[in-house]
N, C-alpha and C positions, 0 to 999 in steps of 0.2 A: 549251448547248454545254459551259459549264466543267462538270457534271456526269459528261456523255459522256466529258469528258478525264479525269476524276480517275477515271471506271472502266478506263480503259488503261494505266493506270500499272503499274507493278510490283509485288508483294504485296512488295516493302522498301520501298517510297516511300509506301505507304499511311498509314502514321503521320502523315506530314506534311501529308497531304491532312485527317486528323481535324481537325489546328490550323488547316488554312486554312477549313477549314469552319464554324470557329469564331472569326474573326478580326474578326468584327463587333463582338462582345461582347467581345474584347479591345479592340478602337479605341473603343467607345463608354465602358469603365470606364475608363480610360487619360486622358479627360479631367479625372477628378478629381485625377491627379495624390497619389494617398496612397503616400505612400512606406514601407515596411518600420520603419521607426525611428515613424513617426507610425502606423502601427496595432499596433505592441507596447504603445508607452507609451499609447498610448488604451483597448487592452483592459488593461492593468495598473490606470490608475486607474481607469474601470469597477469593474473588479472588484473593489479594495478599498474604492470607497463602495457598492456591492452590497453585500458585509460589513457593514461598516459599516450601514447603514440595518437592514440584519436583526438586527443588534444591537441595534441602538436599540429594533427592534417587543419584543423580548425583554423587554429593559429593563423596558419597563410593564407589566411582569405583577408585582404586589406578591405579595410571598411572605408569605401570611394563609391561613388556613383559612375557610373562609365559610362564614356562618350561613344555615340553611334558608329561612328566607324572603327573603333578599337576591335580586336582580332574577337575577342567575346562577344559579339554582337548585342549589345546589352537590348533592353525592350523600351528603355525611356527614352528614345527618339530623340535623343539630343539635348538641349537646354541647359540652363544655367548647371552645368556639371559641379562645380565648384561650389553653388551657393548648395545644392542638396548633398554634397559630402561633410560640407560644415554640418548641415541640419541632422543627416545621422546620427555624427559624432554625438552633437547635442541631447539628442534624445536616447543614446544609446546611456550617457551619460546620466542624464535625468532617471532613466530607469534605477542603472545602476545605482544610485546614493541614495535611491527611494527604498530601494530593496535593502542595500546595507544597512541603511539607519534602523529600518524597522527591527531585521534579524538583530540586531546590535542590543536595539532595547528588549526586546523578547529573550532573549539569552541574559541579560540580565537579571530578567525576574525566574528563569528560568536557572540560574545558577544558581541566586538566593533559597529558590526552594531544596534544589540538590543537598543545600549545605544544611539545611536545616533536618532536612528528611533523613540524611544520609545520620545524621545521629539519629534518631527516632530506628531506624534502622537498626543501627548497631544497639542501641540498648535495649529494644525489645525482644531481636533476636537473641544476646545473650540472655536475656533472663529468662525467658523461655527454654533456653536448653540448657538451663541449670547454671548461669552464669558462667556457659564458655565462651571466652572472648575472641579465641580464634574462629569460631563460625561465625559471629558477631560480626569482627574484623571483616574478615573474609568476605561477609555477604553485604556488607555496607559498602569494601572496596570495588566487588563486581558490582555494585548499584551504579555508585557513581560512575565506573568506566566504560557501562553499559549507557548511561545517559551522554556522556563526553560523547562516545561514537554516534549515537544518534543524532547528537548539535553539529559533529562534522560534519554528517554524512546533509544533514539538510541545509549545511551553511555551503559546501561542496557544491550540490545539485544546483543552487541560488547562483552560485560564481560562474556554474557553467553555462547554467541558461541563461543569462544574461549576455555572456560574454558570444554565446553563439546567436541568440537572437537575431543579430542585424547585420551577420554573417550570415547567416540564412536569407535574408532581403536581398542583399546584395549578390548573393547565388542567384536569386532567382531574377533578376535583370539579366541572365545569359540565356540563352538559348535550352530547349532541349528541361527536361524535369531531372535528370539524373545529380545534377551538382548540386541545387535546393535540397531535393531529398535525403542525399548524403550528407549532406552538410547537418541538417536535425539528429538523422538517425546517427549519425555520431556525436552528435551533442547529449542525447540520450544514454549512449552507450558508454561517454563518460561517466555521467553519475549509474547505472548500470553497473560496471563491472568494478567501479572504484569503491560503491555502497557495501556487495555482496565482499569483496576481496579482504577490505576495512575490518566488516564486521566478522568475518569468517579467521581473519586472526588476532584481531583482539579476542576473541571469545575463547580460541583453542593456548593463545595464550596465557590466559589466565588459568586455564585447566590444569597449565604443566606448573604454574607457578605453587597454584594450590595442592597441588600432587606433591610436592614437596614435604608441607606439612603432613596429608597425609597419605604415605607412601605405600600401606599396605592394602593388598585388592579390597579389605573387608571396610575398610576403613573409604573407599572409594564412594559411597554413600552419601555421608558430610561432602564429599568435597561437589558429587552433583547439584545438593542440597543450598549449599555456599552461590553454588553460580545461576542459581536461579535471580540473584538479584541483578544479574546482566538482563536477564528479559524485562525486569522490574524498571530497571534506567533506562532502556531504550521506549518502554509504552510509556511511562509518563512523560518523557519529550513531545514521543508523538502525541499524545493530546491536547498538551498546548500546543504544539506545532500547525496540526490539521484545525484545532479549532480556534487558536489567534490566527493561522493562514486564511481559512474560512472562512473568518469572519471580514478580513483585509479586504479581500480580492472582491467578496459579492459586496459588502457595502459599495464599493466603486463602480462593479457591475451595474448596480440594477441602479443606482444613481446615474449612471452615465446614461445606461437604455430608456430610464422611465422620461427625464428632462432630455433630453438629447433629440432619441430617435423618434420615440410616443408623440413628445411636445412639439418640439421644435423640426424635427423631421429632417436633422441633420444623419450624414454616416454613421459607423459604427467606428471606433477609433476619430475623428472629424481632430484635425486639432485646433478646433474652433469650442471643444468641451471641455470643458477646467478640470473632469473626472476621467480624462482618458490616460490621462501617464500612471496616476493611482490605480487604473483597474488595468495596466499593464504590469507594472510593480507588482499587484496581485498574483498574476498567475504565477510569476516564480516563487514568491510566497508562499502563496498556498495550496496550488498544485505543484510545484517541483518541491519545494523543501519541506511541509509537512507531510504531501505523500511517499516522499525517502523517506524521511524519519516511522512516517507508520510501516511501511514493508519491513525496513530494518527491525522493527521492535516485532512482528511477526517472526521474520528469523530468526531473531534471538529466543523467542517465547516458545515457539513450536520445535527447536533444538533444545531448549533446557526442559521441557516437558518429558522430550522422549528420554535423554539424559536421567533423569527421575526416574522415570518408571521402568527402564532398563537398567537402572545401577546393578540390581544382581545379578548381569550377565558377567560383568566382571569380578564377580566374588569368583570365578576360579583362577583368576590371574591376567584375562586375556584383555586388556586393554584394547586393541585394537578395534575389536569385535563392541565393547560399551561404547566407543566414537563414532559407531557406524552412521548415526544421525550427522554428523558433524561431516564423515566424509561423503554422503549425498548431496550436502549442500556445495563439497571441492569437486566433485564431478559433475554436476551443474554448470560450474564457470566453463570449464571445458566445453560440454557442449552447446552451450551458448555462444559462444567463441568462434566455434567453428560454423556453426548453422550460419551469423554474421554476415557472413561469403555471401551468401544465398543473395541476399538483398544489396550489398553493395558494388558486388564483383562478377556474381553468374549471372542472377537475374534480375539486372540495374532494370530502374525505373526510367522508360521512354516516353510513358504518356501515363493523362491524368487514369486511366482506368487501371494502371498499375499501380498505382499508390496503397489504395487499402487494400489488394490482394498481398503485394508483398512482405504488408506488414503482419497480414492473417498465414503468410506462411511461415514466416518465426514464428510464433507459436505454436504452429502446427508440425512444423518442424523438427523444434526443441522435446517436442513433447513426446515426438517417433524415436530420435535419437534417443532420449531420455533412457526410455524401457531395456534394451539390452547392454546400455551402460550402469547402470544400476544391480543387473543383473550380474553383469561379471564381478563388479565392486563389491557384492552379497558373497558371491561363489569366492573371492579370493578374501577378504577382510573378514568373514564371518566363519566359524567352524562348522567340521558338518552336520553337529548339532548340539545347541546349547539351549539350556532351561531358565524360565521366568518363571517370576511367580504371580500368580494371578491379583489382578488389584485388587477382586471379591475373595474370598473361600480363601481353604491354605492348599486346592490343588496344585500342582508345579506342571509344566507348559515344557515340554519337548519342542524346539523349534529348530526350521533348518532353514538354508538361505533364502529358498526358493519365495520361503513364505513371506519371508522382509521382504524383497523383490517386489513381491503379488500386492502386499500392501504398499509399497512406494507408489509402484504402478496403479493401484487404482486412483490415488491423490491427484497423479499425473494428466491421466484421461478424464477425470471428476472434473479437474480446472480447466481445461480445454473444451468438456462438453459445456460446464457452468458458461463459459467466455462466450463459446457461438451460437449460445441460448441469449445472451445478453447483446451478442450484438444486432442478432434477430431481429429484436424487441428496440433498439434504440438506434439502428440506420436507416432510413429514407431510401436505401434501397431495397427494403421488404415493406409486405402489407400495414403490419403496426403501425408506424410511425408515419405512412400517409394517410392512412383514416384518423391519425390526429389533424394535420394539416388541413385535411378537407373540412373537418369540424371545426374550421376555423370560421369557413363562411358564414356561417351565423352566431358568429362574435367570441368572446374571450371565458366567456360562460361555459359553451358548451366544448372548449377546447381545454379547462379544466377537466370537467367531468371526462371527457375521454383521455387525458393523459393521467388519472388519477387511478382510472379503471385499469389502466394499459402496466402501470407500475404493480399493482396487485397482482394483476393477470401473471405476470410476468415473474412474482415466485414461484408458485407452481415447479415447474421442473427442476430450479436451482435446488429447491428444498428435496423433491424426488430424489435427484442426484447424490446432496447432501446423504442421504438417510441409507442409501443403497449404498455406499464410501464406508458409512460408518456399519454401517450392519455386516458387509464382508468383512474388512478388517478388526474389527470386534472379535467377531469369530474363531477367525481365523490366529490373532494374536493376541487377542485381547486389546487392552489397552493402551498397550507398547505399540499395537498396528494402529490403530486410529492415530499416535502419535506420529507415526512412520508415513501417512497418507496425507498426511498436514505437512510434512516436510515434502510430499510427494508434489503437494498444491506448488509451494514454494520453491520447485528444484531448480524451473527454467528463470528465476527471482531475474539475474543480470538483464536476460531478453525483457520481461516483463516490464521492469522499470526502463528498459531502451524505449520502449513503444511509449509509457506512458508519460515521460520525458517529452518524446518526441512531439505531442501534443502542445502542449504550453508555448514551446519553442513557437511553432509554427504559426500559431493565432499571436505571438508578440510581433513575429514577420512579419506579418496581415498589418498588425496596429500599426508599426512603423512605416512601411512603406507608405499610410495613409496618412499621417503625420510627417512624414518628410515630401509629399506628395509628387510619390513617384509616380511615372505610367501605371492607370490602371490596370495593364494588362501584367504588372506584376503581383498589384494586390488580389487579381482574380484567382491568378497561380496560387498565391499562396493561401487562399480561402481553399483550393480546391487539395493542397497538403491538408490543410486543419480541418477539412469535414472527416477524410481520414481520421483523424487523429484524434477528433469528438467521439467517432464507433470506437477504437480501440482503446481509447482513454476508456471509455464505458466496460472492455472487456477486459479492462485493466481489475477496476473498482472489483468486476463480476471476478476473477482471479482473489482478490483482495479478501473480501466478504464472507467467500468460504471459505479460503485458509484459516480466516479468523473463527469462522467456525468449528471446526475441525479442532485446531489452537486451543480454543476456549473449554473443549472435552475434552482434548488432552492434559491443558492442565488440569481441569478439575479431576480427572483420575490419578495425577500427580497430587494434588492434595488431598483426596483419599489414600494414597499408598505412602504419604510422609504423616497423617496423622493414625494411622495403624502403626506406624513403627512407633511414630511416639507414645502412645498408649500401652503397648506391646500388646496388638491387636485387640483388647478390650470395647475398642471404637470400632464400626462400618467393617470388620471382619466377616460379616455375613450384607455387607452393604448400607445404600441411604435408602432407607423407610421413608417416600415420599407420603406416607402418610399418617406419618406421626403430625400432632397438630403444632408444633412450632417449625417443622420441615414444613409442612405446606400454607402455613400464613405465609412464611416468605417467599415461597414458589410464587404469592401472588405478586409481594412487595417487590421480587427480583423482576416481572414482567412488566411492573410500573415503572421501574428506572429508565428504560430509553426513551418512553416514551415524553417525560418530566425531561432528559437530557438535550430528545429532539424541541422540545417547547422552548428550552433555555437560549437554544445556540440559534432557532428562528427569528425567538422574540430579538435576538444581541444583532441580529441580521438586520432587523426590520428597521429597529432604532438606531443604526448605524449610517441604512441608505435613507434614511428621515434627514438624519442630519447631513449629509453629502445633498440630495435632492435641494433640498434646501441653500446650499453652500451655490450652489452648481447655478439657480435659477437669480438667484443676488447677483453675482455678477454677470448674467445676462441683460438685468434688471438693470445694473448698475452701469451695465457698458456695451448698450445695444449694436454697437457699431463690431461686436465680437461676431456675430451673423451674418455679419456680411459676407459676399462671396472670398473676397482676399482684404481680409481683416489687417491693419496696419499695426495692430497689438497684440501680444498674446495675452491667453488668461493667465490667472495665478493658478500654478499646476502646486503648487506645494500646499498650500490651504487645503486642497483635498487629500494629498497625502497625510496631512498630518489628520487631520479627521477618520479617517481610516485608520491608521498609527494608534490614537490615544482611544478612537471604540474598540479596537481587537484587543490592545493590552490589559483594558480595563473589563472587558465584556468575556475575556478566557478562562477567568479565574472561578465565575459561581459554579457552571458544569464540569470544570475538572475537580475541582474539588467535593461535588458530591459525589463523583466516580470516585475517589479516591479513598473516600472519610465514610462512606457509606460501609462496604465490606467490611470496613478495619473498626468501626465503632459496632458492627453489629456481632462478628469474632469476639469480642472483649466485651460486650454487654451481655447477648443471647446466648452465646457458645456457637460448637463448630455445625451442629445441628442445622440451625438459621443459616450459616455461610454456604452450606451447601442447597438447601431451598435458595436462596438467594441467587446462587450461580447459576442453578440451573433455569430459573425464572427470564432472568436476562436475558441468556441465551437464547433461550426459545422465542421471544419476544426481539431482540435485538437483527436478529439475524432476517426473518421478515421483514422486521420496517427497513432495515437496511437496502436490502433489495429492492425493493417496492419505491423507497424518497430515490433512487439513484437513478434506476431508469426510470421511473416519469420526468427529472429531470433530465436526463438524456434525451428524451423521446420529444420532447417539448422543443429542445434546442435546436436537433434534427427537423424536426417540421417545418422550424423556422428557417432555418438555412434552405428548404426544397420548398418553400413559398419565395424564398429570394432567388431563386433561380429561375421560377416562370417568367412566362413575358408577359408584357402589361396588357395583350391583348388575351391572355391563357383564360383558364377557368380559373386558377389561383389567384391572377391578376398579377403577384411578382411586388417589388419592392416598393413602399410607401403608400401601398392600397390599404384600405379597412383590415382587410383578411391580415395582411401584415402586421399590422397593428397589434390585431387578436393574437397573432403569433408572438409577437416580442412580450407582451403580457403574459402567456403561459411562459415563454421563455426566463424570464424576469421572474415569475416565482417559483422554476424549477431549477434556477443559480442556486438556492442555498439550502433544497434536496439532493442536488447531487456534488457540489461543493464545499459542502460544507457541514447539514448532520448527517448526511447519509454517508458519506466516510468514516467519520468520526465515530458512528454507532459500532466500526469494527474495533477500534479501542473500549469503546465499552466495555465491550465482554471479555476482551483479553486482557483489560488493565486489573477487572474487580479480580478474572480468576487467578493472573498471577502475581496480586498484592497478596490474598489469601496465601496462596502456594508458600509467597515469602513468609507470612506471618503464622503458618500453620499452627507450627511450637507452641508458640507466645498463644494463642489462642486455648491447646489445649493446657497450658502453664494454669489457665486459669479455673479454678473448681474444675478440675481435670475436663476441662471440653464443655463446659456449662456456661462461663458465661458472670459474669458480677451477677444476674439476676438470678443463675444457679435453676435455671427453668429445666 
């Protein structure tokens, strides 16, 4: 009979009958009794002794070269054992102090700005909201503690990949792919679960701390409002991070490829090239530590988003129920955790054609697990129904768990379909990426024009995706669900940053074994991890890209629902009029910004491997006898470093600073009008190029790696032919499309919209939302 009634009900009360249908499994989880606060901090430590212990297996890998009959059968066939374990060390060492030096100086300037900001911070937010010092306070200390976590978490990543780099070499002189493999994907999996476990309680700790202050549910608003400057501290790390890393690693790159491989037709790593320990030092750099630092400053942005525009779930008391963002991201670690297995334990890697499946089944995985863990975490953390209010109009929004679920869940499957649309587009083992190769045959010209085409091509679905993510969840939740889908992006984050970890690592293996000149059949191995690890590095960025999209609308609905409060809805209560004429000049100026950003961090590219090219070919010049097959000196590897050192710290500084001074001079000059044309401008424009600079530089690299694998007598012809050639040239100028702006453009949009977010007040403080020019 209750059946027969829940079919007579109304198609509006249907909702309710989902939850009642489901309310056994609410009453029977409901005895344990686990509260919001005791499963953050339970998945936080978790997952920092999950780190932890994969460090530790790390650890025991001694950095030696081993001799051919030892019980490992290593692959180097014997030889001076001795003199290639000194040589390791050496180079392991070399990386190391190149890597530290640089993070060293970069956190310098990068602290200096904290301390300066972090007042501009506190004074503008209190005057802003009428000279209260505790939001002030408040949101200048989540600034800074959001930045600190972000300098860990990429100085963290740095430590590790280094530290496993040549422990991954040394794996791979055994027999069998399962140890090599392992050995990354736990190198990965450190900065992985240590990133998300870090960030996920620093962040909920500052929650309880400011809870303090203000302790009643009404008052719960300010304190969302306060912790918005945790996502503030973590994007502007990453900015400098991803683009002094950026800048590091490709000035090395494409000096090492242009004079090296183009000229002189030396290897790739040769350590016969003065730029090869600097474009190793690079990759930890600038793919392991500013890409931590950017996911991190994503979780932080895409949790204080929904935070915001949920605070009125807990205007009836229910705390729990307002952290729900916060406890997706502790059920996450969970099942990443567990999926883990999958690839290390159930279904080890035996051969080279296991490698990029096993890594495409984590995600694939995580992303199955995901849905009905979230699901239960809705049904027992969330009541069976609670009201928002809408970011437009003053309708109020009946919600029940199912629908947060629906929304997480589309985020989920959005990043997953985004991923194996991008790896489509940038592996060599689909169509795409060998009708670049082939248009290699007739030169470097036309293998532009087809990787240029191929990056365009290649939004299309993401954006699809995109729109279809944000059009359910919209709907469905409003603005709270677009925030929820963004978290959705980001839930498998630990796995996500394992894989894209795991890349770096693998191409350092590569460089080092060819630098300490081990058997080639270990450098072959390890090229044949890091093609791997090129596709999911790629599926990484495609993971990366939408979140920040997604992010980017969520906060900008967050600084629509904090400057309605501050106006006491007089502002955007019926919405933004994108065509009012100062909202759409800036729609234009807002679509100009990445484009000026992408020019900035190319041109700091170009002029960086100018001067490296140049460093690189002087001492060829200078000490011909470096060409020789077994050269009796080495070059100066530090000259290059330092070249790369003083262009990335000095070349990070104009493109962050326009992201930064841009939103916040046009707030305080135009009014909030402009901020929101502005935001929305970039976004539209940012997210496009983004997709587009990353896989053509994907697809360019891939090409080049599946012309190096022909044979010389192939149709490709295979390594050091013309075709070759043409291939390392597209490759070489699609380093610092997908290294360097095309990452970076996902800070863009999430740095202007959550500087705004922070400055909302301060903005509307002035001619109430107008602007000095009062326009």
């Amino acid at each position: 009979q209750r059946e027969s009634n829940a079919l007579k009900v109304s198609h509006r009360s249907r909702s309710l009958v989902v939850v009642r249908l489901f309310a056994p499994i609410q009453k029977r989880v409901s005895t344990m009794e686990i509260t919001a606060t005791q499963i953050i901090f339970i998945a936080g430590a978790i997952g920092l002794l999950w780190a932890y212990l994969q460090f530790r297996i790390i650890a025991q890998i001694p950095i030696q070269s081993f001799s051919a009959d030892s019980e490992e059968a290593p692959l180097t066939g014997g030889g001076n054992n001795e003199e290639k374990t000194a040589r390791l060390n050496e180079i392991y060492e070399a990386i190391y102090e190149g890597a530290e030096s640089f993070l060293k100086a970069e956190y310098q300037v990068c602290a200096l700005f904290i301390s300066v900001f972090s007042i501009v911070v506190l004074v503008l937010v209190a005057w802003g909201t009428g000279w209260d010092m505790a939001r002030g306070g408040f949101t200048a200390l989540s600034f800074v503690l959001g930045a600190l976590t972000s300098m860990g978490s990429g100085y963290l990543g740095m430590k590790v990949a280094v530290y496993s780099n040549v422990r991954t070499t040394v794996s791979a002189q055994k027999p069998g792919w399962t140890a090599c493999f392992n050995t990354a994907f736990r190198a990965g999996a450190v900065m992985g679960f240590a990133l998300c476990a870090a960030g996920l309680l620093m962040l909920y700790i500052s929650m309880l701390i400011f809870r303090i202050h203000y302790p009643k549910p009404k008052e719960w608003v300010y304190l969302t409002e306060c912790i918005t400057g945790y996502g503030l501290g973590g994007s502007v790390i990453a900015m400098f991070g991803r683009v002094g890393g950026g800048i590091y690693t490709k000035a090395a790159d494409v000096g090492a490829d242009l004079v090296g491989k183009v000229v002189h037709g030396i290897p790739e790593d040769d350590p016969r090239n003065p730029a090869t320990i600097a474009d190793n030092v690079g990759d930890n750099v600038g793919d392991v530590a500013g890409m931590g630092s950017d996911l991190f400053g994503s979780f932080a942005e895409s949790t204080c988003a929904a935070l915001v525009i949920g605070s009125s779930i807990g205007a009836s008391g229910d705390w729990d129920a307002m952290v729900f963002p916060v406890i997706v991201s502790a059920v996450g670690i969970f099942v990443c955790l567990i999926c883990s297995f999958i690839a290390t334990h159930i279904s080890t890697v035996k051969a080279e054609e296991n490698v990029e499946m096993a890594l495409k089944v984590q995600l694939i995985s995580t992303t199955i697990v995901m849905i009905p863990a979230v699901y239960y975490a809705a049904v027992y953390y969330l009541p069976e129904s609670f009201e928002l209010t809408r970011t437009v109009g003053d309708e109020v929004l009946t919600l029940h768990p199912w629908e947060a679920c629906f929304c997480v869940s589309m985020g989920v499957v959005g990043g997953l379909i985004i991923g194996l649309v991008t790896e489509y587009y940038t592996s060599h083992s689909y169509q795409p990426v060998r009708e670049v190769a082939q248009s290699c045959k007739t030169g470097a010209a036309t293998n532009m024009i087809y990787g240029i085409a191929l990056g365009y091509k290649s939004a299309i679905i993401p954006v699809l995706v995109l729109a279809l993510v944000i059009y359910g969840a919209f709907t469905m939740c409003d603005m709270y669900g677009v925030a929820l889908a963004a978290i959705g992006f980001l839930s498998n984050l630990a796995t996500g940053l394992t894989i894209d970890v795991y890349g770096p690592v693998c191409d350092n293996a590569g460089g080092i074994a060819e630098m300490a000149e081990l058997d080639p059949a270990v450098r072959e191995k390890t090229d044949a991890l890091d093609a791997a690890g090129n596709t999911t590095a790629a599926i990484g960025k495609g993971f990366a890209i939408g979140s920040a999209a997604l992010v980017s609308l969520a906060l900008f609905g967050a600084f629509v629902t904090r400057i309605r409060h501050a106006s006491g809805d007089e502002l955007f209560s019926s919405g933004v009029n994108m065509l009012e004429p100062l909202t759409f000049s800036f729609l234009i100026v807002g679509g100009m910004i990445p484009f000026a950003f992408a020019a900035l961090t190319m041109k700091s590219v170009g002029e960086a491997a100018m001067a490296m090219v140049l460093e690189v070919q002087r001492q060829f010049d200078e000490k011909p006898h470096l060409l020789d097959a077994n050269p009796t000196e080495r070059p100066d590897y530090d000259a290059c470093i330092a070249i790369s050192t003083q262009a990335s710290l000095r070349e990070m500084v104009p493109p962050g600073a326009m992201v930064i001074f841009t939103p916040l001079l046009t707030g305080i000059l135009f009014g909030v009008t402009a901020v929101s044309g502005l935001l929305v401008g970039s976004l539209v424009a940012a997210v496009q190029l983004a997709i587009s600079m990353s896989n053509s530089g994907g697809a360019w690299d891939n090409a080049k790696k599946y012309i190096e694998k022909a044979s010389p007598d192939s149709e490709l012809q295979g390594k050091g032919s013309d075709i070759h050639k043409a291939a390392v040239v597209g490759d070489t100028v699609g380093d610092p499309f997908k290294d360097t702006s095309g990452p970076a453009l996902n800070i863009v949009m999430k740095l202007m919209a959550v500087l705004s977010l922070v400055f909302a007040d301060t903005f509307y403080a002035i001619n109430t939302g107008k602007g000095v020019f009062g326009l």
